[in-house]
VOPAGU-2260 file (C-alpha; in pm, 1 decimal, decimal comma):
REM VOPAGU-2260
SITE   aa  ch    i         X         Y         Z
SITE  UNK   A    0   13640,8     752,7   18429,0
SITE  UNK   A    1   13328,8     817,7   18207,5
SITE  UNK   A    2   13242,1     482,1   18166,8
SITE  UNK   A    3   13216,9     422,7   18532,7
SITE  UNK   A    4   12950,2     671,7   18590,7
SITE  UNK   A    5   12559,7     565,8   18594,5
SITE  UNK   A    6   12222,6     712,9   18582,1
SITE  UNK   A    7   11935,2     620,0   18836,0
SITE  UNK   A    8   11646,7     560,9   18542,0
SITE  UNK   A    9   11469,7     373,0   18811,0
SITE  UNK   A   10   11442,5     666,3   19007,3
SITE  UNK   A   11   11045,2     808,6   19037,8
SITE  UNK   A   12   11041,9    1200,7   19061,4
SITE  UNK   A   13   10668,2    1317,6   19162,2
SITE  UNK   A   14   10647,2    1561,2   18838,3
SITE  UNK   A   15   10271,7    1644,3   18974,1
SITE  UNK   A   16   10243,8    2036,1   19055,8
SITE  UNK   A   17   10579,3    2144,1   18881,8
SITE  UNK   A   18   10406,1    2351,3   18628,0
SITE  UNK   A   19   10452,0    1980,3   18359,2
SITE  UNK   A   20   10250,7    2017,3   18078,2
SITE  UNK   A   21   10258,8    1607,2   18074,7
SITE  UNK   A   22   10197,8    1562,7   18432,4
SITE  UNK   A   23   10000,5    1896,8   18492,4
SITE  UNK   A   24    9789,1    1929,6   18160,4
SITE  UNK   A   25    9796,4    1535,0   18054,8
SITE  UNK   A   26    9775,0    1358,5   18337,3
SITE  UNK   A   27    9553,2    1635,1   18559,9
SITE  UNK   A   28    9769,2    1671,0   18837,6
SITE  UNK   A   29    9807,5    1296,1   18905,2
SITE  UNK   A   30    9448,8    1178,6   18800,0
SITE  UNK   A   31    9570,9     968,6   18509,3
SITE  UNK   A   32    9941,2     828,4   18444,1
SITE  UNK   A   33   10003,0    1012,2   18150,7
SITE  UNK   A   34   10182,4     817,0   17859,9
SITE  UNK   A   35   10171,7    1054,5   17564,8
SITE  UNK   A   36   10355,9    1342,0   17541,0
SITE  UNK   A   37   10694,6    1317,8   17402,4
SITE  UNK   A   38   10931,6    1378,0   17704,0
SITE  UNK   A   39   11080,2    1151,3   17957,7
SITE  UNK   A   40   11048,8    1101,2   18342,1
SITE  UNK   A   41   11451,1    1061,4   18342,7
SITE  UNK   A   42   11624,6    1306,7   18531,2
SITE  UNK   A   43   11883,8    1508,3   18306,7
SITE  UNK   A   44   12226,5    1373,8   18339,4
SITE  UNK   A   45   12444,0    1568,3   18678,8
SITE  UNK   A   46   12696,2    1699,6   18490,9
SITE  UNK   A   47   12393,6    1959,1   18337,3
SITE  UNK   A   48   12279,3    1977,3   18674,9
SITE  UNK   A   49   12567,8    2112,3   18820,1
SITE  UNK   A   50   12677,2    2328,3   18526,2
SITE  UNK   A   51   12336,9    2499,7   18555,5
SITE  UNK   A   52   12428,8    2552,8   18939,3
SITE  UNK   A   53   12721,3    2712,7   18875,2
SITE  UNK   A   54   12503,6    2968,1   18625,3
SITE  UNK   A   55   12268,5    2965,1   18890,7
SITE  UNK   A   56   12484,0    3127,0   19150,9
SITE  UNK   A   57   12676,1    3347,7   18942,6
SITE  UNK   A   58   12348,9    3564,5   18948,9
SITE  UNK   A   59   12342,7    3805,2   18692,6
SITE  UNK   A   60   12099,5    3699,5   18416,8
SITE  UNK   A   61   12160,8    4004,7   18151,1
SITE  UNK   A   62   12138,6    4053,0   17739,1
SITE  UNK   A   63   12367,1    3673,1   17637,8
SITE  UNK   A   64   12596,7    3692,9   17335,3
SITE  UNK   A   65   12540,8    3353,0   17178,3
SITE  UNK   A   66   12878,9    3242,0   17214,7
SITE  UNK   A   67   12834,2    3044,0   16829,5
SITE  UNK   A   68   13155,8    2861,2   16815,1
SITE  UNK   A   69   13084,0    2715,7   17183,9
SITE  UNK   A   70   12771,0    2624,8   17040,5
SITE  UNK   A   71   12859,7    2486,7   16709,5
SITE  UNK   A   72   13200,4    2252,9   16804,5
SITE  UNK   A   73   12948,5    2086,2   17044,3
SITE  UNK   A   74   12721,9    1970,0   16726,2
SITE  UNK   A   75   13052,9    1915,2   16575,9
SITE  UNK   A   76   13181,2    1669,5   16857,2
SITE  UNK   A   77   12876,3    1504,8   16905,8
SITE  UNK   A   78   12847,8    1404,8   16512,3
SITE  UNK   A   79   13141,9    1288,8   16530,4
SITE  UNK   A   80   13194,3    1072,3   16871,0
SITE  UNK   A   81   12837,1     910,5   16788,2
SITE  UNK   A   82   12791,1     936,9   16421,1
SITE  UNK   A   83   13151,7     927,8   16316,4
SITE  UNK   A   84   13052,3    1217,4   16064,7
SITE  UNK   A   85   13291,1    1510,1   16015,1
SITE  UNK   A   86   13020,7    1856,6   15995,3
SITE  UNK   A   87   13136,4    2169,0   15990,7
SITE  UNK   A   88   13107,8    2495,6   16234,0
SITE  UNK   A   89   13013,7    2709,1   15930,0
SITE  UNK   A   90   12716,0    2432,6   15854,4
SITE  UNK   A   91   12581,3    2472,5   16201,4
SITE  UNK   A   92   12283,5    2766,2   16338,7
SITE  UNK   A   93   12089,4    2775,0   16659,5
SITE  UNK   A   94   11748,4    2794,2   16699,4
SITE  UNK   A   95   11481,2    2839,2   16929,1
SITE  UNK   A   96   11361,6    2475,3   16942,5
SITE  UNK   A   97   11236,5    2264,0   16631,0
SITE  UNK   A   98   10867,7    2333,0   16618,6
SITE  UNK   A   99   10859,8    2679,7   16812,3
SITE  UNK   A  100   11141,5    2760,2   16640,7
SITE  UNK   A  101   11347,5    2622,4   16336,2
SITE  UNK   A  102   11014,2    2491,6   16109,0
SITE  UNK   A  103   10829,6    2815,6   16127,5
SITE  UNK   A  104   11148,2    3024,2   16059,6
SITE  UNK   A  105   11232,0    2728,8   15757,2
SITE  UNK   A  106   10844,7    2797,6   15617,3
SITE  UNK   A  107   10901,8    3206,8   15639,9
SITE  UNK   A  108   11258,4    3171,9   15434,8
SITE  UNK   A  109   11145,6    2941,4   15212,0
SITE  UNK   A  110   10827,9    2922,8   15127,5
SITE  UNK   A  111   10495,0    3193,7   15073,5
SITE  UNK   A  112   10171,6    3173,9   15210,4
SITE  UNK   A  113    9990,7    2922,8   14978,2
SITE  UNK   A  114   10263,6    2693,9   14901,8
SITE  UNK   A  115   10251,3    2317,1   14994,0
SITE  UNK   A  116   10403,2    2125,0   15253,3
SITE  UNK   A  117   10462,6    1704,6   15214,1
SITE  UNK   A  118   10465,7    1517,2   15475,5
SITE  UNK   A  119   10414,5    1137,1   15567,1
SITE  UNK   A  120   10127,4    1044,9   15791,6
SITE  UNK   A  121   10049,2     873,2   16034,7
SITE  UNK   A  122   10302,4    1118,3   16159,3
SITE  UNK   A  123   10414,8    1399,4   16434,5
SITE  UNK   A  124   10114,3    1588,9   16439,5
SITE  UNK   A  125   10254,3    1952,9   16522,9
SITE  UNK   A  126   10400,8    1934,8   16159,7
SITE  UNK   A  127   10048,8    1983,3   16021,5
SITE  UNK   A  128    9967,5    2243,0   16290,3
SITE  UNK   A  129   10259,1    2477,0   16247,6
SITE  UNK   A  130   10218,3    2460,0   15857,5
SITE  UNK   A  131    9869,7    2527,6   15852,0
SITE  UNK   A  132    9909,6    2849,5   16142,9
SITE  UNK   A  133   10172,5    2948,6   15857,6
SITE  UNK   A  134    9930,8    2987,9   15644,7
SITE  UNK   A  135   10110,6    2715,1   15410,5
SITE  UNK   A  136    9862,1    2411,9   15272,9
SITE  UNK   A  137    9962,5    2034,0   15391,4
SITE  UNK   A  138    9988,9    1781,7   15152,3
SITE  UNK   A  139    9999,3    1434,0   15184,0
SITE  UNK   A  140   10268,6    1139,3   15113,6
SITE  UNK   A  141   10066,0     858,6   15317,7
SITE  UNK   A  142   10334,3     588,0   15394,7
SITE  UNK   A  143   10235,4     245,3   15342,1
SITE  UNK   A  144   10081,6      -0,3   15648,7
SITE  UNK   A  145   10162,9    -366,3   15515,5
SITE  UNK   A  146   10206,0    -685,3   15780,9
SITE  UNK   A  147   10271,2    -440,9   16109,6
SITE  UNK   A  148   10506,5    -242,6   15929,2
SITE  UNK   A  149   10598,1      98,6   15738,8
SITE  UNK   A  150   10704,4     230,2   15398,4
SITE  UNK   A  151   10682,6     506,9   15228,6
SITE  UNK   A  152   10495,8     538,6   14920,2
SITE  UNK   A  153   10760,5     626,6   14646,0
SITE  UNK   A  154   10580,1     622,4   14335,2
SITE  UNK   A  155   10322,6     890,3   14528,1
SITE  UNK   A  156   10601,5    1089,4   14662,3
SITE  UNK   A  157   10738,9    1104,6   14257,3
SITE  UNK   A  158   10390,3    1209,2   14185,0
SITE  UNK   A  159   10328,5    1512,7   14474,5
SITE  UNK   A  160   10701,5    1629,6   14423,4
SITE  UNK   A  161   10625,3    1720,0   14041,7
SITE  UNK   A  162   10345,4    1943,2   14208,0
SITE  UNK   A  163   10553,8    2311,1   14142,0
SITE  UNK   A  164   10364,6    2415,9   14489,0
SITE  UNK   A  165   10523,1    2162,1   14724,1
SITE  UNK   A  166   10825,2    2311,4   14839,2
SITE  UNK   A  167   10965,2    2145,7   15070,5
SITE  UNK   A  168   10940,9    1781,3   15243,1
SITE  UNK   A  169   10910,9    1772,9   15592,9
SITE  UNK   A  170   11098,1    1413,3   15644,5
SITE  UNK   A  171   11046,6    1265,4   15994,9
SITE  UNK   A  172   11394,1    1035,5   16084,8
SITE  UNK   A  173   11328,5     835,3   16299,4
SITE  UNK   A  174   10994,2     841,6   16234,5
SITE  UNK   A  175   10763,2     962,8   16463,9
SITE  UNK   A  176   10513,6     796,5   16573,0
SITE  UNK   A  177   10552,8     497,2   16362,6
SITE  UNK   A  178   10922,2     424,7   16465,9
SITE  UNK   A  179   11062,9     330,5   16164,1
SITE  UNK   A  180   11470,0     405,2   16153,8
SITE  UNK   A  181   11471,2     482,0   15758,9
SITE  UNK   A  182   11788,4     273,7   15599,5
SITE  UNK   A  183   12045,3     428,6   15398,4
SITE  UNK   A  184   11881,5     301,9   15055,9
SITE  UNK   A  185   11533,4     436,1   15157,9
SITE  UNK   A  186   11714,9     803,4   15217,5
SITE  UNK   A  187   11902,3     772,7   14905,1
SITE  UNK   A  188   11589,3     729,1   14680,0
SITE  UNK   A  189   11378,1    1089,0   14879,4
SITE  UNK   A  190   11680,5    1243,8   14812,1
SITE  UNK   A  191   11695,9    1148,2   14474,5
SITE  UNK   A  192   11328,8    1219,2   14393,4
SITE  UNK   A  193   11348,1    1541,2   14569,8
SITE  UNK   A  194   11646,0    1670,1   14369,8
SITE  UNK   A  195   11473,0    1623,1   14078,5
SITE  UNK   A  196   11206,3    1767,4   14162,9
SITE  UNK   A  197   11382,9    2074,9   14326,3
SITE  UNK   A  198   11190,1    2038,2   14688,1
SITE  UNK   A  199   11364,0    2109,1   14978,9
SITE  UNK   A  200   11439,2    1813,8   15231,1
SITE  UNK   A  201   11387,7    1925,2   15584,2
SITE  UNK   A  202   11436,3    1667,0   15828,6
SITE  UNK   A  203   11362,6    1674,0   16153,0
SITE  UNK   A  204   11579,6    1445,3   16311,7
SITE  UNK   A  205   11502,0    1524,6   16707,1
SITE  UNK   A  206   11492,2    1170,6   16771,4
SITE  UNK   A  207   11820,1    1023,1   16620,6
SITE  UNK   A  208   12007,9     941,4   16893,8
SITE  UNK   A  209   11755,1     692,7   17039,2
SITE  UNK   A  210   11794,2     401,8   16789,6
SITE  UNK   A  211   11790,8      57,3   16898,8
SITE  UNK   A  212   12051,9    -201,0   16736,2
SITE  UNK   A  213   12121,7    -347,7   16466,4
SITE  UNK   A  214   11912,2     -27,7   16346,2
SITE  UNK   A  215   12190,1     273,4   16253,1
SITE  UNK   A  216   12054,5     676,0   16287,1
SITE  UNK   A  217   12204,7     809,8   15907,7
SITE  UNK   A  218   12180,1    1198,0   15933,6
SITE  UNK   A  219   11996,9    1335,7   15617,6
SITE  UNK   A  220   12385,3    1512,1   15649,4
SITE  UNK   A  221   12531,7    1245,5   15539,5
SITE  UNK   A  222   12336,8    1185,2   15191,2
SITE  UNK   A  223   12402,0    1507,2   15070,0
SITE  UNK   A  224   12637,2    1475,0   14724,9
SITE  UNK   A  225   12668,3    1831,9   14672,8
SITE  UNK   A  226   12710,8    2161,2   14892,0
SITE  UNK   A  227   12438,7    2317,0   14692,0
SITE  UNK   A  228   12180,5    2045,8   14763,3
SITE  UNK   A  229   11883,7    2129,3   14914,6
SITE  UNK   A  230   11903,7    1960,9   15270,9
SITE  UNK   A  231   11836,5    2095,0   15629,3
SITE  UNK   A  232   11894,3    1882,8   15896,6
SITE  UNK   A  233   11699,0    2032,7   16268,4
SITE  UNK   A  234   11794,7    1874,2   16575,2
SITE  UNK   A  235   11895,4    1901,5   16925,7
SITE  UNK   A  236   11916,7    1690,7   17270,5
SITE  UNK   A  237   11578,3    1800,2   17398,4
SITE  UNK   A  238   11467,1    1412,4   17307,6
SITE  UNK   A  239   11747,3    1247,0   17406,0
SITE  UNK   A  240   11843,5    1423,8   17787,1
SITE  UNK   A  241   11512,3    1589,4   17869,8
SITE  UNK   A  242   11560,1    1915,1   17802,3
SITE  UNK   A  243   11266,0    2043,2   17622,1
SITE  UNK   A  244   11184,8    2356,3   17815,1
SITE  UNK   A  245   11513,3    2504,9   17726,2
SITE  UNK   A  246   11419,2    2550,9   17352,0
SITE  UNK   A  247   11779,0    2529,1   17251,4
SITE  UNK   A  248   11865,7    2345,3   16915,4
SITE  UNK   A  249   12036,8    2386,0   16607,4
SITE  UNK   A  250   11968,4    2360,1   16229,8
SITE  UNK   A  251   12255,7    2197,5   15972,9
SITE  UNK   A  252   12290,5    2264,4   15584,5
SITE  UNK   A  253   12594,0    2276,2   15345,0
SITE  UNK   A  254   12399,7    2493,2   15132,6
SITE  UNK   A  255   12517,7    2850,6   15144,7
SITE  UNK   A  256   12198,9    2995,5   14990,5
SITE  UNK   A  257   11943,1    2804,0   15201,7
SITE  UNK   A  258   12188,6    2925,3   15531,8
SITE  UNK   A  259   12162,1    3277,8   15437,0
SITE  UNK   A  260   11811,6    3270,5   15431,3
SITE  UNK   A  261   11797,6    3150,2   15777,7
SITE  UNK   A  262   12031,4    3413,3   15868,2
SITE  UNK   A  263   11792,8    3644,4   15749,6
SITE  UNK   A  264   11542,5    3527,8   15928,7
SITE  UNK   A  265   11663,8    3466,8   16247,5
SITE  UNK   A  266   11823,5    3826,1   16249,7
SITE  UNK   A  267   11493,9    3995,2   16163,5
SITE  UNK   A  268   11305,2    3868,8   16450,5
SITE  UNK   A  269   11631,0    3951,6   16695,4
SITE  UNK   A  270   11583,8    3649,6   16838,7
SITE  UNK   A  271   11822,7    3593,1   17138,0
SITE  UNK   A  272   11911,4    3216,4   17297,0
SITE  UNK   A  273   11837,4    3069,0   17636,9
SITE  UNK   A  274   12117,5    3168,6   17926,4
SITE  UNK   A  275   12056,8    2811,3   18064,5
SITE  UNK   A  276   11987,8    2633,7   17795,5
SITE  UNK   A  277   12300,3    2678,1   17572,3
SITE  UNK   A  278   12507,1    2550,8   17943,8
SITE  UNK   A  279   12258,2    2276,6   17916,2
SITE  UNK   A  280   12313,3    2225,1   17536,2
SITE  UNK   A  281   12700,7    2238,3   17519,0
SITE  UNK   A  282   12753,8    2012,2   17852,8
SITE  UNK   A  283   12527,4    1770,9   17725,3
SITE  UNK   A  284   12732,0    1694,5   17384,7
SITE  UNK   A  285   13103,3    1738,0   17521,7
SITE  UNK   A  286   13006,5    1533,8   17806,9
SITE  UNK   A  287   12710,4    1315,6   17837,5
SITE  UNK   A  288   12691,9    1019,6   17558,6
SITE  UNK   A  289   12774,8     772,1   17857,3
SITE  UNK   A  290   12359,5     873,5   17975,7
SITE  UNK   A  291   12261,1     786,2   17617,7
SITE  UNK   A  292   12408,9     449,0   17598,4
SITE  UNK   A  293   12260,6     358,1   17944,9
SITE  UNK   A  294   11897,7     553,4   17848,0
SITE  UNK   A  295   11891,4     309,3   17534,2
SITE  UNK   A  296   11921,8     -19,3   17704,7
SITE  UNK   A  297   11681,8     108,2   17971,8
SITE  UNK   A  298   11414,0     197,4   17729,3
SITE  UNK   A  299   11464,9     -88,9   17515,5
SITE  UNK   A  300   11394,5    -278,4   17791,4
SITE  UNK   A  301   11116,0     -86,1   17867,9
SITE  UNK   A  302   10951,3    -194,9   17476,9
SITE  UNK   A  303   11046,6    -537,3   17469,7
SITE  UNK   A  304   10852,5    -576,0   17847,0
SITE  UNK   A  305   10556,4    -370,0   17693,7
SITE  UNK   A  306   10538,4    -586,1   17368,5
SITE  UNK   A  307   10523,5    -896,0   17546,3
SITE  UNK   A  308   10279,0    -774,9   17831,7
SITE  UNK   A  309   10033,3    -671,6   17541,5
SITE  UNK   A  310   10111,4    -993,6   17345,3
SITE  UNK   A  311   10048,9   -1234,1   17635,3
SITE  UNK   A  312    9740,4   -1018,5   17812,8
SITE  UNK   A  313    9611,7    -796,4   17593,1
SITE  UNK   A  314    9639,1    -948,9   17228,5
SITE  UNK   A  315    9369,1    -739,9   17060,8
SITE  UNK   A  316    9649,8    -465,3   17098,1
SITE  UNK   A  317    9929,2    -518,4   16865,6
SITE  UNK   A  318   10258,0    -345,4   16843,2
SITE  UNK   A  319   10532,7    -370,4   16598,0
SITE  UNK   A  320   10858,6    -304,5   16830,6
SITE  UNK   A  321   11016,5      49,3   16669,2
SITE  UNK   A  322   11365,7      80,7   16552,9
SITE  UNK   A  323   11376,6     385,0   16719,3
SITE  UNK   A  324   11239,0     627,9   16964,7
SITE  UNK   A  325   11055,4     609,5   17272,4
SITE  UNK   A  326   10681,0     587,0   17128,9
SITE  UNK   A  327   10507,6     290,1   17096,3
SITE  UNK   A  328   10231,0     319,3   16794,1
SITE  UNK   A  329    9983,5      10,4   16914,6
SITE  UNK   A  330    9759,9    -115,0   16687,2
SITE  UNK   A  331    9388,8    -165,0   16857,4
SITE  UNK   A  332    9163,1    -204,0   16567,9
SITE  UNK   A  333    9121,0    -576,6   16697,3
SITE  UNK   A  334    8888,6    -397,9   16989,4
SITE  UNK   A  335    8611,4    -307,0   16728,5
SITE  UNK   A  336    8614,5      74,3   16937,6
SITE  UNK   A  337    8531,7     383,3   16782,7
SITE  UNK   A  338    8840,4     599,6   16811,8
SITE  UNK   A  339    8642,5     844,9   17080,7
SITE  UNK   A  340    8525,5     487,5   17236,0
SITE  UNK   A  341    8926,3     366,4   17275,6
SITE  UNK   A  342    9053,5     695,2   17381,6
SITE  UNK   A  343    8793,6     654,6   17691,5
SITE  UNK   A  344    8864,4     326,4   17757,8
SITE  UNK   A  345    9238,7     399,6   17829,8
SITE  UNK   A  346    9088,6     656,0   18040,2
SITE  UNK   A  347    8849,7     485,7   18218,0
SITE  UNK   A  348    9176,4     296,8   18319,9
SITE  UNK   A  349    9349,0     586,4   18452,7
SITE  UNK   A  350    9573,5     599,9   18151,4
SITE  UNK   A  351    9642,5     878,9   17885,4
SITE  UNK   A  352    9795,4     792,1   17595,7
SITE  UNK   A  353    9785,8    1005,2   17239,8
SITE  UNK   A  354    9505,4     939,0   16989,4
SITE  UNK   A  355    9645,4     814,3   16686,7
SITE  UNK   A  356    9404,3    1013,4   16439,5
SITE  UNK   A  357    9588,9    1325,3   16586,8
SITE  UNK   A  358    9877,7    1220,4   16349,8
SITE  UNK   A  359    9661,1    1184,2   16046,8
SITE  UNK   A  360    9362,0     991,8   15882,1
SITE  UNK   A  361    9553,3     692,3   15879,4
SITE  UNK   A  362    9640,2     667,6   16261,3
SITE  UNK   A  363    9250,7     578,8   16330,7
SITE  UNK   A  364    9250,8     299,9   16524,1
SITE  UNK   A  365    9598,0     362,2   16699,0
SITE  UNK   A  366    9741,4     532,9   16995,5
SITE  UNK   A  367   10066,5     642,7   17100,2
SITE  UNK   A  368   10183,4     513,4   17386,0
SITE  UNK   A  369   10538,9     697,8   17544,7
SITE  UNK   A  370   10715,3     439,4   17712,6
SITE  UNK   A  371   11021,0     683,0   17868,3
SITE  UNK   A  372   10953,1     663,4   18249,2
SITE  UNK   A  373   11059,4     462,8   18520,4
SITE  UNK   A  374   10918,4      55,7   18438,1
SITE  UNK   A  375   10732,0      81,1   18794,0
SITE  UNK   A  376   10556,3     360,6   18591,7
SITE  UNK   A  377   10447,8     144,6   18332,0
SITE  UNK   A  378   10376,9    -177,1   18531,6
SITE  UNK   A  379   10095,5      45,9   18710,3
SITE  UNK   A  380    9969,0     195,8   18417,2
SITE  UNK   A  381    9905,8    -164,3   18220,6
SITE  UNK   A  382    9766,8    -311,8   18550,8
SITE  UNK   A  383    9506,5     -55,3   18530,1
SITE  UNK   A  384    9513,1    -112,1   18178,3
SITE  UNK   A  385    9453,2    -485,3   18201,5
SITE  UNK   A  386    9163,8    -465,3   18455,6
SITE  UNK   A  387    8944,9    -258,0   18209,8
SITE  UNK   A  388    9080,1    -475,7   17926,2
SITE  UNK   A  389    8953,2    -804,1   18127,5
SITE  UNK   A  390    8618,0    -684,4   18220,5
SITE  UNK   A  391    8534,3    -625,4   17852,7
SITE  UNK   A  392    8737,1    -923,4   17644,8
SITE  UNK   A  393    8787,5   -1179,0   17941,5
């Protein structure tokens, strides 16, 4: 039976010289331990595995014919067996990755060159660089930093959302890198703000299935009143099973007009999908939510042994524990370091995490620490950590 199978997360895989951008690029080829960039050191579930051997050996690798409906009742089945939320095939397109993919082709159906973008910093900080290279502007809804936690600014996102050149908000749920797991209240009022406003809600919800309890995942999907709201929803399981380089995802709205415009889009650049990735895609939804439900104790073991680490060795590093994702977004204001002087001291320790003014103005003073690996991963990396720490704050 499903529930009998289990995942080796403790399992270390030498990623060094396998072409890894984190391992490769980040971490030089095994100079640093490399906790930043957003993928994990989990290997991908064996059912995809084997599925991709079979695809493997077949050994022809011609023109595909996105095989849509295949595609589409695995979103369907996976919304429904986690989310218990009925969605609909003719809701449901594929796209070449989120950022790569889905944003940029959102930005060319929606929007013209000149027209603003919101979004909520500190936050994922390819949003701003895909907008920008778009040739759209970025604007600004800061969220609100108050006793270690989150909010977002509403009375400032009323204000931008008047502005008749923001047209669309790029929503971040979960949030990354702050973590937050936005409640069902907090969606209700951007959606109702947004409506009046008439900006599109795009929400990128790549992280959704990694949400730690009591903390629910609500799909942007699932606050939509009306088919002819404006409300994307872009996902896929790139996050969730490791599957980034297959650039396979999908994008979800019940709006006919906004779909069609995709369509449009999608069709004009002839874009094609990934042989391997749709196998990976479709086996990974019909058949692998028994990986999730072990990856989600693992890494919330993984924060809680973090948190306390930092809180009982390292206090001028503080860390409010996320509702949801991997990412860690530590607070080190405390060490009086310029953000060039911490970003070398977690260096010096042979430790790369993600500077936290890469995610806006407002993330000076943080990093982003990635805590999906292996915990004999981390315990290395804060031991190194900790020996720097000591021989400046002991």
């Amino acid at each position: 039976m499903i529930d009998n199978k289990k995942h080796d997360f403790n399992e270390i895989v030498d990623r060094t010289n396998t072409d890894s951008y984190k391992w490769d690029y980040e971490g030089q080829n095994g100079k640093f331990i490399p906790l930043g960039v957003a993928d994990t050191d989990f290997k991908a579930p064996i059912e995809i595995t084997n599925v991709l051997r079979e695809k493997v050996d077949f050994g022809i690798y011609a023109y595909g014919y996105l095989p849509q409906k295949r595609f589409s009742d695995a979103v369907v089945n996976w919304y429904k067996t986690r989310y218990g939320l009925e969605v609909e095939n003719k809701n449901i397109r594929h796209a070449q990755g989120l950022m790569t993919g889905a944003l940029w082709m959102f930005l060319d159906a929606y929007t013209r060159p000149g027209d603003k973008i919101l979004i909520q910093p500190p936050v994922y900080s390819t949003f701003k660089v895909v907008i920008e290279g778009a040739g759209r502007f970025v604007e600004n809804n800061n969220l609100i930093y108050k006793n270690g936690e989150y909010e977002i600014d509403f009375d400032d996102l009323e204000e931008k959302t008047k502005d008749h050149k923001v047209r669309i908000l790029l929503f971040c749920n979960p949030h990354n890198p702050v973590g937050r797991v936005w409640t069902r209240a907090e969606l209700n009022k951007v959606y109702e703000i947004c409506k009046r406003n008439d900006v599109i809600i795009l929400s990128d919800e790549a992280h959704g299935d990694l949400v730690y309890s009591p903390n629910k995942h609500i799909p942007f999907f699932d606050i939509v009143k009306e088919d002819e709201d404006k409300v994307i929803v872009m996902n896929g399981p790139a996050k969730t099973f490791n599957l980034a380089s297959f650039y396979t995802a999908y994008v979800m709205s019940k709006n006919e007009t906004l779909i069609e415009q995709y369509d449009v889009v999608y069709n004009n650049y002839h874009f094609d999908y990934n042989y391997f990735g749709m196998e990976a895609f479709t086996t990974a939804y019909n058949e692998c939510g028994y990986y999730v439900d072990q990856e989600l104790k693992y890494l919330e073991n993984n924060i809680d042994y973090v948190i306390e680490y930092l809180k009982e060795k390292m206090p001028k590093m503080r860390v409010t524990k996320p509702e949801g994702t991997y990412l860690l977004w530590v607070n080190c204001n405390d060490m009086n370091f310029s953000q060039q002087e911490l970003m070398d001291f977690f260096e010096s320790a042979g430790v790369r995490v993600n500077n936290g003014a890469n995610y806006g103005e407002n993330g000076i003073g943080f990093v982003r620490i990635n805590v999906a690996c292996p915990k004999a991963t981390l315990e290395k990396a804060l031991e190194q950590i900790y020996e720097k720490y000591m021989l400046l704050f002991n």
